[in-house]
N, C-alpha and C positions, 0 to 999 in steps of 0.2 A: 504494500500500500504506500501511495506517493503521500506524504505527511503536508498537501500545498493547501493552498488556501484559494477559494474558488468564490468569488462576490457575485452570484446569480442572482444579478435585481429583480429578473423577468421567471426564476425554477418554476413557482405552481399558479402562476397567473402571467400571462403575455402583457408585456408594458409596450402598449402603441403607443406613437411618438407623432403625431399630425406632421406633415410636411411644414419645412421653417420653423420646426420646434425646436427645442433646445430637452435634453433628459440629462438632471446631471443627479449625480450620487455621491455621496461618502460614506469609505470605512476606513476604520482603524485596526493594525496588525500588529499584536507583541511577538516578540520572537524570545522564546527563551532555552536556555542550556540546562536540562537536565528535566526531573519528572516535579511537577507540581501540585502541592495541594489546594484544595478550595479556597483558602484564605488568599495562600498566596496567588491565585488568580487572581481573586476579585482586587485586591489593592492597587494595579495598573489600572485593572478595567474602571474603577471607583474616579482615576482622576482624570477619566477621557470628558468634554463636555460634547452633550447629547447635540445633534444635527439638527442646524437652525438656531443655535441659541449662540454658539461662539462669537 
């Protein structure tokens, strides 16, 4: 298994884009060394600010 990271805006609903539209998106990606626990997750994830609001 490829361990990548795959941002599929459109996986379980097709995002139409009208002609002369613009579709934009954001994500964020930690990259870490070693196995981590649920804390240690969430403490990256804790200081990302939510899309829309930065």
């Amino acid at each position: 298994m490829y361990p990548g990271v795959c941002v599929a805006f459109a996986f379980e609903t097709p995002a139409a884009v009208p002609a002369g539209d613009n579709r934009h998106g954001r994500h964020t990606v930690t990259v870490a060394d070693g196995v981590l626990d649920r804390d240690a997750v969430a403490a990256p994830a804790a200081t990302v600010e939510p899309a829309g609001r930065a």
